[in-house]
N, C-alpha and C positions, 0 to 999 in steps of 0.2 A: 202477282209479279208484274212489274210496272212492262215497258216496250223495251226501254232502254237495258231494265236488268236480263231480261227475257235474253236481247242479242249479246250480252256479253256469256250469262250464264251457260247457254248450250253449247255454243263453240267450247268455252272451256271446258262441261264435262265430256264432248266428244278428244278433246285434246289429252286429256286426263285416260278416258277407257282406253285412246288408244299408246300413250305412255305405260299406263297399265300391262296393257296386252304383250311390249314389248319387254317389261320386265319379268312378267311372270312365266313365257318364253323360254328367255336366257333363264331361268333358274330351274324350268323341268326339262329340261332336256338332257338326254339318256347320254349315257358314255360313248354309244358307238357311233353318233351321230356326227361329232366332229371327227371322231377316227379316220370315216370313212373320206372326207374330205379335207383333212386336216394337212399333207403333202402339195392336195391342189391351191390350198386359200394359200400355205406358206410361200410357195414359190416363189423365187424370187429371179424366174428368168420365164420365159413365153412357151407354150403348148403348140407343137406340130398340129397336132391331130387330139380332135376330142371323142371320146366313142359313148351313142347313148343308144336306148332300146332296154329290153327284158332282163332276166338272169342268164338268158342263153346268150347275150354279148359278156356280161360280167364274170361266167364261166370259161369265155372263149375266146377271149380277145387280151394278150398279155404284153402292156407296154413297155414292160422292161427287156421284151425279148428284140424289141422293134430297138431298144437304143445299141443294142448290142449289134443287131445286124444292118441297121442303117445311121445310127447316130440321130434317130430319130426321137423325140421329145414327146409323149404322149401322154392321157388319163383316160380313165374308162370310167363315165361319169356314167352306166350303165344304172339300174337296181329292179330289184326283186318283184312282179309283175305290173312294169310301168307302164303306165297305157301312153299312145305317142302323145296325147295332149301334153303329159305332161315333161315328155321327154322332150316336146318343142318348150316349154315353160321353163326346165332345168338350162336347154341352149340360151336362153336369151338372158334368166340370171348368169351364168358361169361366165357368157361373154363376154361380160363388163369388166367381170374381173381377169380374165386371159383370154383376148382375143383369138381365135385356134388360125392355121390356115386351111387346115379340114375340118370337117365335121360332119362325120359317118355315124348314121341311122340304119339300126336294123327294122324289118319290118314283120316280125313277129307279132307284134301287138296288129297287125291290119284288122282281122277278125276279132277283134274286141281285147279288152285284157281289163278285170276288175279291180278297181284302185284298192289296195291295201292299205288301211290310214299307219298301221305302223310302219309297212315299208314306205309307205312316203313321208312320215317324217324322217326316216332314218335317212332319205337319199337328198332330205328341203332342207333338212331346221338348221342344218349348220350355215346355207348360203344365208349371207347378212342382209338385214332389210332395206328394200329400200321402194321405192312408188311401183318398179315392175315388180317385183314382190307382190306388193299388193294388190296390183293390180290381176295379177297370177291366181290368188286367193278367189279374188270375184267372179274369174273366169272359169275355175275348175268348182265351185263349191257352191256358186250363185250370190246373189248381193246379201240374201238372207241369210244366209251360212256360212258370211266369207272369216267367221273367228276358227272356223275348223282349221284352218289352215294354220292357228300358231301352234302353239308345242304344248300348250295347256288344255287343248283338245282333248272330251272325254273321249272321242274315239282311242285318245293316243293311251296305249295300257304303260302307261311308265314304270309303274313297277313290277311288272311281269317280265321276271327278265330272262326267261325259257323264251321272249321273243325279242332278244337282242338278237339273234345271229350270231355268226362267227366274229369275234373281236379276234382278228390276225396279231401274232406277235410282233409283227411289223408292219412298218405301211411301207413299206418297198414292191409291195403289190401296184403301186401305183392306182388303186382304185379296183386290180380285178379281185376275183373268188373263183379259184380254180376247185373243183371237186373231184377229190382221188380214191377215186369208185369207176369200176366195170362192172355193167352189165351188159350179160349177155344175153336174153333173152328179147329179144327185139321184137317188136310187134309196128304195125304199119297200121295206125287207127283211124281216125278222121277230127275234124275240127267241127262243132256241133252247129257254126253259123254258117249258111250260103251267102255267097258274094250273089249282091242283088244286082250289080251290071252298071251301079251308078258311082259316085260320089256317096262318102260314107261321112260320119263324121272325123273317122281316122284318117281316111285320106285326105279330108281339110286338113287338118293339123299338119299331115307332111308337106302339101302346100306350102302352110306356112310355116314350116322347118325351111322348106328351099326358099322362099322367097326375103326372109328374114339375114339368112345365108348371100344370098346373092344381094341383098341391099345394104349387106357391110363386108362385104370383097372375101367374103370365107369358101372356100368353094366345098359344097355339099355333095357328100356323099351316098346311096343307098344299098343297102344289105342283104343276101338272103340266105342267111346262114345256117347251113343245113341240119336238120331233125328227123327225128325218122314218124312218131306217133302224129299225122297230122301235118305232114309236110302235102302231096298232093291236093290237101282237101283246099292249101291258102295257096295254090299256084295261080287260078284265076284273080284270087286279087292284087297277088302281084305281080302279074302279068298287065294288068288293066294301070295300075300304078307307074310300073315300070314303061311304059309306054307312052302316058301322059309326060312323063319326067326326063324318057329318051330328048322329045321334043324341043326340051329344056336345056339337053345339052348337060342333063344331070347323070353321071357314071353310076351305073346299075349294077351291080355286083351279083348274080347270078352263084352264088357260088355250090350250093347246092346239084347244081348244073356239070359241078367242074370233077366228082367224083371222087376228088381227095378225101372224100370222109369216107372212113368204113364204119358199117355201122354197127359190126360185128366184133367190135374192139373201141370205138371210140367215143361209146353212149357211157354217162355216167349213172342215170336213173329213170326210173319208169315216167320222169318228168320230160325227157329227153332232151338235158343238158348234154354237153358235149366235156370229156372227162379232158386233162393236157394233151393226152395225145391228140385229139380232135383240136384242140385250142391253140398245139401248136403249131397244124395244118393252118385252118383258117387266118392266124395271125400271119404266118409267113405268107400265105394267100395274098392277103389284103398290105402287107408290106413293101410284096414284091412289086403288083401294080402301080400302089404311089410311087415307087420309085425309080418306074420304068418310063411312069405317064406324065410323071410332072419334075418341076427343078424343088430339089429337097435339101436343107443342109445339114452335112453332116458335122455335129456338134463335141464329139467325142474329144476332138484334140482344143478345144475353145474351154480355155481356165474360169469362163464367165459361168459353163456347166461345169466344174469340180465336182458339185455336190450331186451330181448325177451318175458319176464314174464311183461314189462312194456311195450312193445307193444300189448302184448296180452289183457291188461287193455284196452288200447284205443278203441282194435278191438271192445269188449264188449261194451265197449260206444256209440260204431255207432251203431253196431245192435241193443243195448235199443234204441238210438233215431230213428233209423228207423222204429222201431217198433210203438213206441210211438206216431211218425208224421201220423200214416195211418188214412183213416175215415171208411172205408169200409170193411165188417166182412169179405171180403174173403181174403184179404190183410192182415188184421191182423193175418190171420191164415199161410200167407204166408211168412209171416218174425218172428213167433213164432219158433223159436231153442229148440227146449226141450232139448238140453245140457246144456241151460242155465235158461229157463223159466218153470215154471208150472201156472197153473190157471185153474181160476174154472166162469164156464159159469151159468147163472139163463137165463129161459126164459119161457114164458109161458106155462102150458101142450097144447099139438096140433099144437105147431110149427113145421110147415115144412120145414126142413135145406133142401137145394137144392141138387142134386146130387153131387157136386163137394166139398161144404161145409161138406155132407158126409166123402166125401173122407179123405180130411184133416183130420177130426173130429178122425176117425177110426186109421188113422195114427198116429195123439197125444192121442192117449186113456190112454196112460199112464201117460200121463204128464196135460191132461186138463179130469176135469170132467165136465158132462154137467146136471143141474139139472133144473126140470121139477117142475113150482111152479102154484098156484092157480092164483096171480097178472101179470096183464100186464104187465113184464116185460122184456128186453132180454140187457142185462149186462155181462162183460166181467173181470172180475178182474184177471192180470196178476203179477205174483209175479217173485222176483228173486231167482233160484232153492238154492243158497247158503246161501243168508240172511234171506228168506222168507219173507222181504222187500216189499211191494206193488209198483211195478213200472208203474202202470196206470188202473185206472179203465177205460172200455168203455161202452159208452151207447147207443145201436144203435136202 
């Protein structure tokens, strides 16, 4: 092959593998990969606040509950054990397409977190390509493996689909995955790496989360959103984090620190997610701050969000029927919202609620009364806070 055909030929088959790469992409790629961001891509009005880190954001952080109490606009671009690299890689794709005015990072992943190739394509393959893209590919996978990155990766098990996850019957979730499970069995374990006292590679990546952040006008947020298995063992590294980032002028969220989480009611599994009730602590947590610390708009009465006051309808609709599907008192107390719900309890005089039923109990006092009657009975009538509508008697 002569010189001249040589320069035309290679460029064109590299122009070709990677035409290739981008078609065969778009056609294995799984159902629930556009789901999950399928509300973010659509949008067609701008994002307050973006939320990235682990499962323990995407369990814990609920933007539909933030438009309701501040009119605030959010996604939980969170997923299933991301390590921060690529949770700085997810910010820098998403921002192109909605610039946020926050962008709050939890730091779960500081002590490592091992990439799952299907949960990362489920939380990549739907952002569209483009040179940071790719350039994302080289940086998380190397030059020599930067094709793992499309959707036609054999890593990627496409047709396995025991590992799609939950495909939500809606996306009024706005991005989260609440899990409605208690457990009670709590244990205080440890996390199996030592903070060595330096710069990790995790904590480069948050670097350059903040500094990416602060060189296009988003201001950066950081997380430390409480757990119980292995929460002391990461306080040194985000202490040493948090410190570097104070400097910065970057808001440290301690929340862990703040004691609103019980751990005795708000753990959802031996993974130590945090179940709604824990999700709706931390969400109001971190709502109340932005909107105590900085100028926020409230979007509620702005006809340009319509579509946001009718998503918000649906949200309400799953949390009635979730509530509505439970059989068991302590689950029902678990998916009760008193932003939305009141009710009122009968039950025998001498009934002994359990320690943890307690708990709940004391937490809705304002929103559930409990009355003590002479009849055998223990009944649950749960109404809607707006209509005073009865949305389900129970009778357990």
């Amino acid at each position: 092959m002569n010189k001249k055909l040589r320069a035309i030929f290679f460029p064109f088959c590299l122009i070709m593998i990677f035409f290739s790469c981008l078609f065969f992409s778009e056609k294995m790629r799984r159902p629930d990969e556009d789901y999950k961001l399928r509300p973010f891509l659509e949008s067609q009005t701008e994002f307050d606040i973006l939320f990235f880190g682990t499962s323990h954001v995407l369990t814990s952080i609920f933007p539909m509950r933030l438009w309701n109490d501040y009119g605030i606009t959010s996604y939980n671009l969170s997923a299933h054990g991301c390590p921060i690299q690529l949770s700085y890689w997810i910010l820098r794709n998403t921002a192109r397409i909605h610039k946020p005015k926050f962008a709050v990072l939890d730091v779960f992943a500081l002590a490592g977190c091992q990439l799952d190739m299907n949960q990362y394509h489920r939380a990549y393959d739907a952002i569209p390509m483009s040179a940071t893209k790719l350039e994302s590919f080289i940086d998380i996978f190397g030059a020599k493996d930067f094709l793992k990155g499309f959707s036609f990766s054999m890593n990627h098990n496409f047709w396995d689909k025991s590992s799609y996850g939950t495909l939500y019957e809606t996306t009024a979730e706005m991005g989260a995955e609440p899990i409605y499970l208690i457990r009670f069995n709590h244990s205080f374990g440890t996390i199996s790496r030592e903070f060595p006292g330096h710069d990790t590679a995790e904590i480069i990546y948050v670097q350059k989360f903040i500094d990416f952040c602060m060189k296009n006008n988003i201001i950066p947020i950081l997380t430390f959103i409480p757990f119980d298995v292995g929460q002391d063992s990461l306080k040194p590294w985000a202490e040493y984090l948090f410190g570097k980032a104070r400097k910065m002028g970057v808001p440290c969220l301690e929340i862990e620190k703040s004691g609103i989480v019980d751990f005795e009611i708000d753990m959802a599994d031996a993974d130590s997610h945090l179940n709604p009730n824990g999700g709706r602590k931390v969400t109001d947590y971190i709502g109340k701050f932005i909107a105590e610390n900085y100028e926020t708009t409230n979007h509620k009465a702005d006809e340009n969000y319509s579509a946001w006051r009718d998503t918000y309808e649906n949200y309400k609709n799953i949390l009635r029927s979730r509530l509505k599907s439970q059989k068991d008192f302590k689950m029902v107390l678990l998916s009760f919202d008193k932003s939305l719900f009141s009710g009122k309890i009968k039950v025998k005089e001498g009934h002994n609620f359990s320690a943890a039923e307690k708990k709940f109990l004391d937490e809705l006092k304002d929103s559930v009364s409990v009355d003590y009657v002479d009849e055998d009975i223990f009944s649950f009538e749960i109404f809607d806070k707006e209509s005073h509508s009865l949305i389900k008697k129970f009778d357990f």
